[in-house]
DODREN-123913 format. One record per residue: residue number from 1; residue in one letter; x, y, z of N, C-alpha, C, CB in turn. Coordinates in pm, whole numbers. Glycine has a CB too. Example, Ala and Ser with C-alpha at 12.3 -4.5 7.8 and 13.67 -1.06 7.14 Angstrom:
2
1	A	1319	-569	780	1230	-450	780	1320	-330	780	1131	-447	905
2	S	1285	-225	708	1367	-106	714	1290	3	787	1408	-60	572
This chain:
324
1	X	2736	624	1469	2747	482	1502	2629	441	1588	2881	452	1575
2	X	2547	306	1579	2474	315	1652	2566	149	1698	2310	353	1603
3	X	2491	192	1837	2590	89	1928	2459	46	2072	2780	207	2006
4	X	2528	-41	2136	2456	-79	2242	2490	-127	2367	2396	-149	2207
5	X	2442	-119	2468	2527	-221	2588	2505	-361	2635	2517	-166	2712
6	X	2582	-426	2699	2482	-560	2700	2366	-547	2771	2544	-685	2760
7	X	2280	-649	2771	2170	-657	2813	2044	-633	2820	2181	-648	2854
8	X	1986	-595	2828	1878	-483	2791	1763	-522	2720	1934	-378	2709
9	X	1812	-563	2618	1751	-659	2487	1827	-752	2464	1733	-596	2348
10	X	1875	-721	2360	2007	-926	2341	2096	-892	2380	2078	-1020	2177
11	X	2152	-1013	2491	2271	-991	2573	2370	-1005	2456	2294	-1099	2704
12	X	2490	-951	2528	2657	-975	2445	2687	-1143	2521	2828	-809	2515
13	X	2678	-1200	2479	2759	-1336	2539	2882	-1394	2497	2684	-1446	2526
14	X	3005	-1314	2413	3095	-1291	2375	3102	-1468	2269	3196	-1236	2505
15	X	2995	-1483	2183	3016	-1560	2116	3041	-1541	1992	2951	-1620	2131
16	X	3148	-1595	1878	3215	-1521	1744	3094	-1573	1643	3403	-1585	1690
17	X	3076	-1539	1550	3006	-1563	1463	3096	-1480	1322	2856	-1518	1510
18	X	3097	-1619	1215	3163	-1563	1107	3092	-1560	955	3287	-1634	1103
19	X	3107	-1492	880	3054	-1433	759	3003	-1591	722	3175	-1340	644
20	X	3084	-1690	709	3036	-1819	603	2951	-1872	697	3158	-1942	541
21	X	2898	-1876	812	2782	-1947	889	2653	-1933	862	2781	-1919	1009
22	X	2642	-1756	856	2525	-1733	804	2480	-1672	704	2477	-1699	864
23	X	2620	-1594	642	2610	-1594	441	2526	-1460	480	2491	-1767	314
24	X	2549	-1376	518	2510	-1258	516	2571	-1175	405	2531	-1209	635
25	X	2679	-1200	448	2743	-1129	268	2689	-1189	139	2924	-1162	235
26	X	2644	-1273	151	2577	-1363	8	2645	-1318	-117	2398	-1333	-24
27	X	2644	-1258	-195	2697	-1233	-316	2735	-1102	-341	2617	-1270	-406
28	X	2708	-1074	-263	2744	-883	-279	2846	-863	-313	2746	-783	-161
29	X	2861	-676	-398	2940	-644	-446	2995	-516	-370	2904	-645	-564
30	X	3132	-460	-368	3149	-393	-346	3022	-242	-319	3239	-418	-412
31	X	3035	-234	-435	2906	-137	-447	2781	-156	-367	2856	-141	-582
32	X	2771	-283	-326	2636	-291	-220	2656	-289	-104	2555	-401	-223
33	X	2755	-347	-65	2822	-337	67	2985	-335	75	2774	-456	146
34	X	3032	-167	71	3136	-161	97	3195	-138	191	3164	-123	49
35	X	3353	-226	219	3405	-148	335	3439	-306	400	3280	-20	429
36	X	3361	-398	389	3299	-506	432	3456	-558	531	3229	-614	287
37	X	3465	-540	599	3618	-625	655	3664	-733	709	3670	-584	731
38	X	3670	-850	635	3751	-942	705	3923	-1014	731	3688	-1014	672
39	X	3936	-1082	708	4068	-1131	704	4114	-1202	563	4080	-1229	820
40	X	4128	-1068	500	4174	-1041	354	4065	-1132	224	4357	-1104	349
41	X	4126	-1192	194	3950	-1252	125	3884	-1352	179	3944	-1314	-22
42	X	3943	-1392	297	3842	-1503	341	3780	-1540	430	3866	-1582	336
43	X	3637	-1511	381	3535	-1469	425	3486	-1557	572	3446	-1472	308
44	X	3559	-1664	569	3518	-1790	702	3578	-1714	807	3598	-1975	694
45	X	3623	-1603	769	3692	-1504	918	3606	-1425	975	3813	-1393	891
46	X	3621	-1407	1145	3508	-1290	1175	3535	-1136	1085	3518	-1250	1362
47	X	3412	-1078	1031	3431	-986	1019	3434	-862	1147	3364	-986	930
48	X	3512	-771	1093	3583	-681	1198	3592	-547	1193	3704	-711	1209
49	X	3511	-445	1300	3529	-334	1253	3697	-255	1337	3374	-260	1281
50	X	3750	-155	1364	3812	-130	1402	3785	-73	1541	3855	-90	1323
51	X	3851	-107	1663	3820	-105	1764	3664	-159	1832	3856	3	1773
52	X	3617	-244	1756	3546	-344	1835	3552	-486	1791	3411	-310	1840
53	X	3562	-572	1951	3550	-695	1880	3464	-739	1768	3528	-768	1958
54	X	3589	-856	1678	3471	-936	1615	3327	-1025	1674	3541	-1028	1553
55	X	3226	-978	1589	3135	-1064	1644	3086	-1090	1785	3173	-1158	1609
56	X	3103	-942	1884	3082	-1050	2015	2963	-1012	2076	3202	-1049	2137
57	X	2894	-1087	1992	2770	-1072	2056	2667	-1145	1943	2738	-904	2092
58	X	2575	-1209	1967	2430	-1214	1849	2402	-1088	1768	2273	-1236	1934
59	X	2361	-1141	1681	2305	-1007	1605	2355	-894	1615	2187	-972	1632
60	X	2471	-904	1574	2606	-792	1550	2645	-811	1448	2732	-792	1631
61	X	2611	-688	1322	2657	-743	1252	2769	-598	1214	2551	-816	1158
62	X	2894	-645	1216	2983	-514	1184	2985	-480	1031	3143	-535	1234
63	X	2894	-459	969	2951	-440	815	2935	-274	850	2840	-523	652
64	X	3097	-232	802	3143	-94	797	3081	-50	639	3327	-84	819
65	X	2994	38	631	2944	105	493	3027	253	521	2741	121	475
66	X	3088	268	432	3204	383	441	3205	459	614	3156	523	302
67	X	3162	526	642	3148	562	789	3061	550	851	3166	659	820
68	X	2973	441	795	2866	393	943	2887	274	946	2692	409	945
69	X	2856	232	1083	2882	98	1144	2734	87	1229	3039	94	1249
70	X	2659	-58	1176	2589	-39	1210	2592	-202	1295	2506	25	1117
71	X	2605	-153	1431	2619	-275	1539	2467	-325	1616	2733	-216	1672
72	X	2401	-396	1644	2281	-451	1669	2297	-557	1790	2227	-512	1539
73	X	2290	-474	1915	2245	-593	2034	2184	-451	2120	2408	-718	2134
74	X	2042	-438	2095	1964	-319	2084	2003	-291	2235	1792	-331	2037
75	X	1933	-185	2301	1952	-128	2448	1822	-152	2407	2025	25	2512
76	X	1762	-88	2578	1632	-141	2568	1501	-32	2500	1602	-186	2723
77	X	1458	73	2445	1393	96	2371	1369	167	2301	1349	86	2390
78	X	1266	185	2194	1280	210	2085	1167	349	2105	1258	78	1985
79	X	1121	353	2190	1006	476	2226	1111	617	2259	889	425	2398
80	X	1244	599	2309	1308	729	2342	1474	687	2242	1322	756	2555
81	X	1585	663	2314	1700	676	2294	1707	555	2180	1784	673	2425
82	X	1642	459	2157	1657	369	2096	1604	383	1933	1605	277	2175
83	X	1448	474	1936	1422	535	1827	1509	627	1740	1332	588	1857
84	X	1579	713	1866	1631	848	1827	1757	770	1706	1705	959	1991
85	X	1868	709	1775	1964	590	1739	1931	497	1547	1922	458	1898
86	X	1802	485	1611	1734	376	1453	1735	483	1341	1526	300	1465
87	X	1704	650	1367	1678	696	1324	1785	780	1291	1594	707	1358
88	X	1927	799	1365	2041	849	1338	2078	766	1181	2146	825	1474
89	X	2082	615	1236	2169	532	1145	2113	537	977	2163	366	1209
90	X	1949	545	977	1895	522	860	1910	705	807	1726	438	878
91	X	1945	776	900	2007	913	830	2153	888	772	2020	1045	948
92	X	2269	851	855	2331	815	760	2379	742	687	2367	834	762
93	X	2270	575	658	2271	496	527	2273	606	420	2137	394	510
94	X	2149	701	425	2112	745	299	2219	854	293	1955	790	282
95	X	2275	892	382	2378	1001	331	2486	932	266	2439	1093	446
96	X	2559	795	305	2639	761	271	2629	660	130	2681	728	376
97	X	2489	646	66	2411	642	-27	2410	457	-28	2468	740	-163
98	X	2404	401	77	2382	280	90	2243	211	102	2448	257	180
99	X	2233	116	-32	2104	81	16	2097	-65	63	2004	106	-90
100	X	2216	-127	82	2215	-249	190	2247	-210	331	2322	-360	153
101	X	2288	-80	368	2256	-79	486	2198	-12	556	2316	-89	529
102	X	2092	66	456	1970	110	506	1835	-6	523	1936	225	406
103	X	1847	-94	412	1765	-206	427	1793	-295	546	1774	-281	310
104	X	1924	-304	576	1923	-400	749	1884	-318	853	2084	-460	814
105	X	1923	-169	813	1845	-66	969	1759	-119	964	1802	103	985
106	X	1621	-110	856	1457	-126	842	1450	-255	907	1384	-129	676
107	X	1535	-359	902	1530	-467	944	1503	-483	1057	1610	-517	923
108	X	1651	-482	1113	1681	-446	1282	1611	-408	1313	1766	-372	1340
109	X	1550	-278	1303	1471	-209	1352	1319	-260	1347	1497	-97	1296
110	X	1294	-305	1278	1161	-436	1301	1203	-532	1403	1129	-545	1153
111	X	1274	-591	1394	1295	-715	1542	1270	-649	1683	1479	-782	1561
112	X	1353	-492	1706	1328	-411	1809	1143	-387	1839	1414	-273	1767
113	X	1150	-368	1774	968	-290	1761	913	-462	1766	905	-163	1543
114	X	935	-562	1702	849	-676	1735	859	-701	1859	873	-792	1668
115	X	977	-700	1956	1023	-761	2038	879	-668	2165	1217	-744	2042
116	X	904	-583	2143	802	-450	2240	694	-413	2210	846	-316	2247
117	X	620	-510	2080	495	-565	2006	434	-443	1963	391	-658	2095
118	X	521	-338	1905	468	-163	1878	449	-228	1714	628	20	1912
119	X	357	-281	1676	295	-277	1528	328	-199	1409	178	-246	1538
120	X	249	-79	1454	224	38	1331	379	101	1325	85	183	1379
121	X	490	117	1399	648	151	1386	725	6	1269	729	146	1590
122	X	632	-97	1297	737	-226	1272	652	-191	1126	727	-420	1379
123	X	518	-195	1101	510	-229	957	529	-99	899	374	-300	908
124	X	589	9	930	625	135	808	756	77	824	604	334	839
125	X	856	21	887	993	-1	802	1008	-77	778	1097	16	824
126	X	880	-222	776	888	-350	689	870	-286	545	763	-472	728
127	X	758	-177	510	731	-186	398	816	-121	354	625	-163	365
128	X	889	-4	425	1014	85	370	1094	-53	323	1109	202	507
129	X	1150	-114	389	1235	-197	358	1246	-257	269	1246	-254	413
130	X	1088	-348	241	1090	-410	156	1075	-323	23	1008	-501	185
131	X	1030	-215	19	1036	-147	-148	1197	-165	-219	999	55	-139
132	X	1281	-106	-104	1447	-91	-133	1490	-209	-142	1538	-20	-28
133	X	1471	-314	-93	1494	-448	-141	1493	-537	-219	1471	-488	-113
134	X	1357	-459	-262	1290	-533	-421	1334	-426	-497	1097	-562	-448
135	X	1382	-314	-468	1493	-240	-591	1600	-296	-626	1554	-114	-558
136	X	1687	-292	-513	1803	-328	-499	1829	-480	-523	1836	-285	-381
137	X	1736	-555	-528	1771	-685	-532	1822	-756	-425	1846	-698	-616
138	X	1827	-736	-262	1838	-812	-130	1737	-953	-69	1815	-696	-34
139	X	1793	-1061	-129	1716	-1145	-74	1701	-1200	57	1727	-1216	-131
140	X	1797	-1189	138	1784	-1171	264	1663	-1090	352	1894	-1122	282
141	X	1728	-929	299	1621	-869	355	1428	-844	317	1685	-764	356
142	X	1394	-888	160	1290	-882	96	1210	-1022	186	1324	-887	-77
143	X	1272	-1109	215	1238	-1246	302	1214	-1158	471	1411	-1391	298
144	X	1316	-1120	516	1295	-1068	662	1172	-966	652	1441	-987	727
145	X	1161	-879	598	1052	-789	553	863	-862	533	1122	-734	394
146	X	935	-947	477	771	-1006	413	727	-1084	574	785	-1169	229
147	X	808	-1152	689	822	-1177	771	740	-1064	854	939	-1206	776
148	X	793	-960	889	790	-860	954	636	-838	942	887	-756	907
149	X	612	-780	849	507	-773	768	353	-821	772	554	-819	685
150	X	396	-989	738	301	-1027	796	289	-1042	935	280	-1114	749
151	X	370	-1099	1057	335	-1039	1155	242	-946	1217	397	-1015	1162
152	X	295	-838	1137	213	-707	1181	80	-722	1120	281	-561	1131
153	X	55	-797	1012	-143	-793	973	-177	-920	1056	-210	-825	758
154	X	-105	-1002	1085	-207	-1126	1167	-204	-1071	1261	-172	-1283	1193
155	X	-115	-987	1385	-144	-877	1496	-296	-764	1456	21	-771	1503
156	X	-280	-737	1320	-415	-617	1294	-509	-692	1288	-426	-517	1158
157	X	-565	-837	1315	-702	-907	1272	-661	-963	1131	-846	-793	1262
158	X	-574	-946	1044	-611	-1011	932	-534	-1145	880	-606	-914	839
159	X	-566	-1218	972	-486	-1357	1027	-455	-1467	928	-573	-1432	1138
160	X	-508	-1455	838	-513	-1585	719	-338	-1486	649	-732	-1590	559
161	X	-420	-1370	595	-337	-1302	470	-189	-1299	546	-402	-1120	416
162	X	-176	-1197	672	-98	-1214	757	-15	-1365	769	-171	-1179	859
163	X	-34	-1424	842	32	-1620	849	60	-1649	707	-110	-1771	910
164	X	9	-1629	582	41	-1629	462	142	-1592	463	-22	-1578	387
165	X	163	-1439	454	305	-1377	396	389	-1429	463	334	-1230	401
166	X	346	-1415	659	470	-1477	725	517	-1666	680	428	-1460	907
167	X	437	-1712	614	522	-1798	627	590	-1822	488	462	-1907	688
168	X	573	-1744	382	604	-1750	278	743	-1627	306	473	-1730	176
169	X	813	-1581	371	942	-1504	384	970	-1582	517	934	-1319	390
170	X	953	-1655	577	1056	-1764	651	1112	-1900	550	961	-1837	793
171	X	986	-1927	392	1056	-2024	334	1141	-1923	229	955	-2148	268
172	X	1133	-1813	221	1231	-1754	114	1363	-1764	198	1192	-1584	59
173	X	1335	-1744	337	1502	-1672	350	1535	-1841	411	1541	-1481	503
174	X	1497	-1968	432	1532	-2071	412	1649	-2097	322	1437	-2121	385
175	X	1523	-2030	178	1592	-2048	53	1708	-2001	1	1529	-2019	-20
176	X	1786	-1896	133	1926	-1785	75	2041	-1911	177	1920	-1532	163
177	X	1980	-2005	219	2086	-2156	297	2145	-2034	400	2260	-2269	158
178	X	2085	-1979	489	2106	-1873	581	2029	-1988	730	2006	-1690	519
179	X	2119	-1960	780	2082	-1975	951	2020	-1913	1060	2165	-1979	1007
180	X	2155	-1828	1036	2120	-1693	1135	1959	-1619	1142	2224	-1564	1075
181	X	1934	-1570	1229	1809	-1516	1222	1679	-1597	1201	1818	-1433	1129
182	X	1706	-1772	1142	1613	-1854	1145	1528	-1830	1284	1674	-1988	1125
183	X	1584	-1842	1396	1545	-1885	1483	1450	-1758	1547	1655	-1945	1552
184	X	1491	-1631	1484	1437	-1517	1545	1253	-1541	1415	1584	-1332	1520
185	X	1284	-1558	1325	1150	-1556	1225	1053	-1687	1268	1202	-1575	1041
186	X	1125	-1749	1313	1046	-1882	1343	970	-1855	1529	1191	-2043	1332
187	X	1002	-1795	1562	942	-1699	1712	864	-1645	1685	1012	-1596	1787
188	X	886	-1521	1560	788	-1464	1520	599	-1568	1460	878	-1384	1408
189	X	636	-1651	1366	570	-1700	1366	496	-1804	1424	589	-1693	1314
190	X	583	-1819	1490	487	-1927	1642	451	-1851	1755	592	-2060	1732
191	X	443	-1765	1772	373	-1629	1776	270	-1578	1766	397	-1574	1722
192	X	272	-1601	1654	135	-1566	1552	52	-1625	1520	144	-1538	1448
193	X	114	-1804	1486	14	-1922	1494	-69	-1936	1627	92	-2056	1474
194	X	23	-1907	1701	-48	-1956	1836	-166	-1859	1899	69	-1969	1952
195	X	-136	-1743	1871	-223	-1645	1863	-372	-1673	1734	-117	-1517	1829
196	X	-361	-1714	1667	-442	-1756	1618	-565	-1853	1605	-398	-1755	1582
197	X	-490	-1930	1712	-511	-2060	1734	-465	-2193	1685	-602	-2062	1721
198	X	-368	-2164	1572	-297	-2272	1556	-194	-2348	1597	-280	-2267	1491
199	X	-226	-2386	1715	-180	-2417	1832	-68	-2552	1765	-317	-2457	1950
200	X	-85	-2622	1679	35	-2720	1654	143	-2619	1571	-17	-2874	1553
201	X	118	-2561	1458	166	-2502	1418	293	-2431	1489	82	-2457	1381
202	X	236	-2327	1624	305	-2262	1653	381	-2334	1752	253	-2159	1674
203	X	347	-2457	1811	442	-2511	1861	540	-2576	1785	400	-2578	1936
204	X	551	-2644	1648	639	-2655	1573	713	-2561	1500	604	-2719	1516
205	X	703	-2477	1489	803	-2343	1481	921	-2313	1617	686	-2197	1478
206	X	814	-2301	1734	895	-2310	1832	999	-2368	1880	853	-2321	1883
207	X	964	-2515	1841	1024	-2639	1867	1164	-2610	1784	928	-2774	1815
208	X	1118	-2604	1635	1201	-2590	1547	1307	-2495	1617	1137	-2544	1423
209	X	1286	-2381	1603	1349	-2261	1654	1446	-2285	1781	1238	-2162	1691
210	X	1425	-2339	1915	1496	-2451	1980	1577	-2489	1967	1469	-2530	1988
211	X	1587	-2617	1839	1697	-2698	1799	1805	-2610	1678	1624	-2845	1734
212	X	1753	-2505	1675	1827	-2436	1596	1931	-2365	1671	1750	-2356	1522
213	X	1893	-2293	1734	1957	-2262	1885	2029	-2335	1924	1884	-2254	1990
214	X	2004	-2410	1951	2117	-2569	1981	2241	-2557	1933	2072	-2721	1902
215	X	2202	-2559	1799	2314	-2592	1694	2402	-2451	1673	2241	-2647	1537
216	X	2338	-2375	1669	2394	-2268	1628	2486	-2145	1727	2285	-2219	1570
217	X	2391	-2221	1861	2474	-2130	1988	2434	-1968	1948	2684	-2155	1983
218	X	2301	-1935	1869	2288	-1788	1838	2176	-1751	1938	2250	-1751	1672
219	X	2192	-1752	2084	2090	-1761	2186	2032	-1658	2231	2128	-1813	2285
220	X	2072	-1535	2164	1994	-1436	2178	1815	-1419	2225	2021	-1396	2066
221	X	1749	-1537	2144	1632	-1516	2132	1601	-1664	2216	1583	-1484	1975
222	X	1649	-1728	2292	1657	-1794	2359	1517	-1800	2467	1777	-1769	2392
223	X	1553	-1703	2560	1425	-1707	2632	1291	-1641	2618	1452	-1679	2733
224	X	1289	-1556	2492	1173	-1566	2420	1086	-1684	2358	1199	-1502	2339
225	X	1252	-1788	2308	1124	-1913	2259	1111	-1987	2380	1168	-2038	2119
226	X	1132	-1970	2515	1072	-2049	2602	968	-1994	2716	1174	-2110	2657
227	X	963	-1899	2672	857	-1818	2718	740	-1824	2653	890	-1698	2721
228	X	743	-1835	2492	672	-1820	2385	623	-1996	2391	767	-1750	2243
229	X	676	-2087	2425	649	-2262	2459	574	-2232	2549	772	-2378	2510
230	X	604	-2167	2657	479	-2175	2779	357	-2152	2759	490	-2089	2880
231	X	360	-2061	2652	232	-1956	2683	169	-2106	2560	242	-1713	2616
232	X	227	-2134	2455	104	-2259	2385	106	-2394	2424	115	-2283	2224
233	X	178	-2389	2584	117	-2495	2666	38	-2475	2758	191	-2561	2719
234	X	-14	-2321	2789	-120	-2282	2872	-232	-2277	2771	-94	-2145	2952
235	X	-246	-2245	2628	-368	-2278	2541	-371	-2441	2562	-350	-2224	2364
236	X	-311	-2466	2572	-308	-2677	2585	-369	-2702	2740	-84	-2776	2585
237	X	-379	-2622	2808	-477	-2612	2930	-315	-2705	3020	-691	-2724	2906
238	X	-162	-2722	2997	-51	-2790	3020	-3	-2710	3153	50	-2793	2892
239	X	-83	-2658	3223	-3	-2535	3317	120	-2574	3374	-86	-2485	3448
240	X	161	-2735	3364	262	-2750	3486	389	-2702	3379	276	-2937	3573
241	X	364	-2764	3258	477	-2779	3144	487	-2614	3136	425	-2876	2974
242	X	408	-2577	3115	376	-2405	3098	464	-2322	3227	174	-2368	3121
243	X	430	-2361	3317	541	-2279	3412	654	-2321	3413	519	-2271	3547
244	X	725	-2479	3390	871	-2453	3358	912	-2401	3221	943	-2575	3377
245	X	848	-2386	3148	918	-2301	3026	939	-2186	3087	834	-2275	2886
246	X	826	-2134	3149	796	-1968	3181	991	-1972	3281	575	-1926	3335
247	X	979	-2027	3350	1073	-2048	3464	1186	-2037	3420	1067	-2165	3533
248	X	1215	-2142	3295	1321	-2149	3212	1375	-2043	3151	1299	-2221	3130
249	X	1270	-2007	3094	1317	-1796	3030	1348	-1741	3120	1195	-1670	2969
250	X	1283	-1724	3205	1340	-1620	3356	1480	-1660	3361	1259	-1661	3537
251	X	1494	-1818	3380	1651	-1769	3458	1779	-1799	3310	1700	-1920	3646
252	X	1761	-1830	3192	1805	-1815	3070	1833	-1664	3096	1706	-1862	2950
253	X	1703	-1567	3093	1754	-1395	3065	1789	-1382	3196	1629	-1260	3009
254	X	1823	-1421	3285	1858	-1350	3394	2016	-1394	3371	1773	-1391	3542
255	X	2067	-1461	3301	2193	-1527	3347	2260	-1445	3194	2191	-1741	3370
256	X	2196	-1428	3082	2208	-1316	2957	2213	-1201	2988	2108	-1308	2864
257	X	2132	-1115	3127	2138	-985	3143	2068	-929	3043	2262	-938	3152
258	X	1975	-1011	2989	1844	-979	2907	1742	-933	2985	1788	-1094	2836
259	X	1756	-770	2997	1605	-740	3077	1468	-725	3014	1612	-612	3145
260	X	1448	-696	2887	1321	-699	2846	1327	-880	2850	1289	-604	2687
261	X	1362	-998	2772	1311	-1127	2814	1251	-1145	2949	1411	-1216	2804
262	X	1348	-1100	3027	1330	-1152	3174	1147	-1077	3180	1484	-1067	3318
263	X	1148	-933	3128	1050	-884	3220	869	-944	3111	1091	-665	3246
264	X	892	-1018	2983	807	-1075	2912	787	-1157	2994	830	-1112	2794
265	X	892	-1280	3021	860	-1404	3064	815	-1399	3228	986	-1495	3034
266	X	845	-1273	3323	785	-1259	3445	628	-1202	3410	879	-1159	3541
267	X	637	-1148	3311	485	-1084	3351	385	-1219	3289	443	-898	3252
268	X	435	-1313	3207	343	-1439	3169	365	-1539	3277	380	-1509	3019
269	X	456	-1530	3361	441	-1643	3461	349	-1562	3622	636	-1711	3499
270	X	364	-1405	3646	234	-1330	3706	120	-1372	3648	232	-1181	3690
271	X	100	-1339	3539	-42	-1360	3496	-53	-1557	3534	-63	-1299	3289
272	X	3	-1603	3487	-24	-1772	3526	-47	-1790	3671	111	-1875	3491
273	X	14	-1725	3774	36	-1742	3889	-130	-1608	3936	233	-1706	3929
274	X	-136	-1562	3869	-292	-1489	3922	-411	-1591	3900	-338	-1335	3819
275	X	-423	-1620	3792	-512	-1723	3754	-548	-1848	3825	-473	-1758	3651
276	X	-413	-1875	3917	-392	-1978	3997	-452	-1937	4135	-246	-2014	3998
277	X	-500	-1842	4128	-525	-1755	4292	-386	-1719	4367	-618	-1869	4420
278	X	-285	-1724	4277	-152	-1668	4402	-155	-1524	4340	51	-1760	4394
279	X	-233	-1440	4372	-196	-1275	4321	-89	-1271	4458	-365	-1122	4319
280	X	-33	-1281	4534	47	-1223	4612	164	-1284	4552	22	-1239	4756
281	X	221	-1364	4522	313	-1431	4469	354	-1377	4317	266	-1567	4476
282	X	235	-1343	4223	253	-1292	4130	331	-1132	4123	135	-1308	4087
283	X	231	-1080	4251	285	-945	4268	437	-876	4326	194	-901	4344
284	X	493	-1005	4405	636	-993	4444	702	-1013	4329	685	-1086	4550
285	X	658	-1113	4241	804	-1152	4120	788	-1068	4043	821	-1297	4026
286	X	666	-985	4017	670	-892	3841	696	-755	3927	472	-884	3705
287	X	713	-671	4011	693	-572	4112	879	-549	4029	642	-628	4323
288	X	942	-598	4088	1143	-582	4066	1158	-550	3961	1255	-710	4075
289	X	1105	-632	3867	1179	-626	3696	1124	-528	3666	1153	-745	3572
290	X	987	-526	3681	911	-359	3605	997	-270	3659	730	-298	3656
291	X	996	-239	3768	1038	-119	3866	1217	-120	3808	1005	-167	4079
292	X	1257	-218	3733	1386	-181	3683	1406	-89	3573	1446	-287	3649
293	X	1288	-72	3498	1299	0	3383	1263	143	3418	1214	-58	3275
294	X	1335	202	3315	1299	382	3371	1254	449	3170	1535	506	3479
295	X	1264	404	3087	1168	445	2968	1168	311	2928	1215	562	2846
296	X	1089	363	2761	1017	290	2746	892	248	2808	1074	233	2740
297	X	810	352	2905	732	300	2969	548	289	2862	750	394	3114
298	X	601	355	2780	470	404	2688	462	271	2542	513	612	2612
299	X	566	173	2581	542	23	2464	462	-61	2540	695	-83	2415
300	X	385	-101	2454	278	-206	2488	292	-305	2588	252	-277	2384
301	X	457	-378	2599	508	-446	2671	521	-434	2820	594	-452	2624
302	X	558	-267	2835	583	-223	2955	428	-196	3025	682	-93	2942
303	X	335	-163	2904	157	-110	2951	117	-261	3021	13	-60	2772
304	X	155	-364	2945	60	-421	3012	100	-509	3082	-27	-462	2950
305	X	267	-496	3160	311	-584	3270	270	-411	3379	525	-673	3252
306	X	281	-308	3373	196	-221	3448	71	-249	3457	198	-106	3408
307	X	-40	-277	3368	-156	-297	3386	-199	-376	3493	-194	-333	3289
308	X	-103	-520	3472	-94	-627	3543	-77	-587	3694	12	-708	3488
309	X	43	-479	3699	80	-479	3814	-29	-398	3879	215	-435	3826
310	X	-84	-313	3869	-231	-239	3878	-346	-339	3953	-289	-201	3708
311	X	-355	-447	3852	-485	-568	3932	-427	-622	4005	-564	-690	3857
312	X	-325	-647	4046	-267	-699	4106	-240	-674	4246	-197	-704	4049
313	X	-228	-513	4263	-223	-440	4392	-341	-353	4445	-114	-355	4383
314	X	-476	-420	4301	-576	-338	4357	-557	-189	4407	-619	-407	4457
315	X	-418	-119	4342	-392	54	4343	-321	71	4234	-306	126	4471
316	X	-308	169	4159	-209	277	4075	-107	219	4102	-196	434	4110
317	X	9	166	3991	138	176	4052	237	231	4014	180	88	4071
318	X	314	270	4135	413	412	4111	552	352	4097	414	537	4255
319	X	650	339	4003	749	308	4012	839	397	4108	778	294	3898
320	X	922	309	4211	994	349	4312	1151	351	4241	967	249	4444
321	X	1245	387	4331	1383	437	4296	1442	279	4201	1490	487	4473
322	X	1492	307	4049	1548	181	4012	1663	129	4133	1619	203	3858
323	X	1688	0	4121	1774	-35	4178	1937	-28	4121	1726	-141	4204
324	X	2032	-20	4170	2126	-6	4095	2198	-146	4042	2205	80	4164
């Protein structure tokens, strides 16, 4: 079973989410996804595994494939206990000879690895994914994949081809009248625009992504897109607008028990607050959250709010006792 606790990555905020909202089951057959459990055939019910709540949490999705259950509100990483876990479950998809729920591991397991910006992990199980997808026939996941995907080449320099694919598998999985997860692909690619320089672009994704949230109450990814608003109102030269987004994520993941958000959106409001000449100010707020984590220290995420913390103290820095 792979399982998780709150916080960490996407909090549990004990909100239900049911099969007909976001059509995850789409058409499937027994044979593609069995086991599937809801409240006898109808499907507008949470689905339910046995002894855990329905639905309580984002990006949980309980579909029981004969004896794996594969639950998604990640812990925090994917470099130690979190890899080991990604890598239990996609052992036993294939034992239990499932290829819809080996294709959502590859999935999941891309959002994890995007979230901690580890590239070369995210595009070998985009492309794993997407081969078994385009076997199997998963339009859901062949859309999340091509997503993933490109991501990872507009991250390698190859920014046109990259923004291409990505935005051509945010209009496919549009096209499956799916919700869910909108809001996580539309991050991704305002993201990527903005990184690029397509600075309207990626603020209309963002934006988008926002009001989706709204509606949908799937807030998981919440203070990523307002963290992710700040940073392409600091390319807008907007610093004031730029630090209440930054501000806004902070206390969004702090009130989720989202510690990787919290510790993205502190190390972009340090860096804003260095730039400003407050390195002392910068160095008290990003100093706590780093010093909360104990692995994961070797993802890009964690290198370079350490890096940060490094110029910052003008010494080496040594993480002291976590706090409890």
């Amino acid at each position: 079973m792979v399982y998780a606790q709150r916080g960490f990555f996407f909090p549990s905020i004990g909100a239900t989410y049911q099969a007909e909202r976001h059509k995850i089951a789409g058409n499937l057959t027994n044979d593609q996804a069995p086991g599937i459990q809801g409240n006898g055939d109808n499907l507008s019910a949470p689905l339910q595994t046995p002894g855990i709540a329905p639905y309580t949490a984002p990006l949980y999705y309980n579909f029981q494939t004969a004896e794996l259950t594969v639950g998604f509100v990640p812990d925090v990483f994917g470099s130690n206990r979190r890899q080991v876990e990604s890598l239990a479950a996609q052992t036993e998809a294939q034992r239990v000879r499932s290829a819809f729920s080996l294709a959502m591991v590859h999935g999941l397991t891309c959002a994890v690895y995007w979230s901690l910006e580890v590239r070369p992990a995210l595009a070998e199980h985009a492309a794993a994914g997407m081969t078994l997808s385009i076997e199997h026939g998963f339009p859901h996941h062949i859309a999340q994949c091509m997503v993933w995907r490109g991501w990872a080449l507009a991250g390698e320099g190859q920014i046109e081809s990259g923004l291409s694919l990505l935005r051509e598998g945010v209009a496919r999985y549009r096209q499956t009248e799916s919700l869910s997860l909108v809001a996580l692909f539309l991050a991704a690619l305002g993201e990527a625009a903005g990184r690029a320089g397509k600075l309207q672009e990626g603020h209309d994704a963002v934006v988008e992504a926002l009001s989706i949230v709204a509606r949908t109450e799937e807030r998981c990814i919440e203070p990523e897109l307002h963290r992710l608003q700040g940073g392409l109102f600091r390319l807008l030269c907007q610093e004031q607008d730029a630090e209440a987004c930054l501000h806004r994520a902070i206390t969004i993941a702090r009130e989720q028990g989202a510690k990787l958000w919290e510790l993205r959106a502190v190390t972009s409001l340090a860096r804003l607050w260095r730039d400003q000449g407050k390195r002392g100010e910068a160095l008290d707020v990003l100093a706590p959250i780093y010093n909360w984590f104990t692995e994961g220290l070797d993802t890009p995420v964690l290198k370079e709010a350490k890096a940060l913390l490094e110029e910052l103290s003008d010494s080496p820095f040594v993480i002291s006792a976590r706090p409890a």
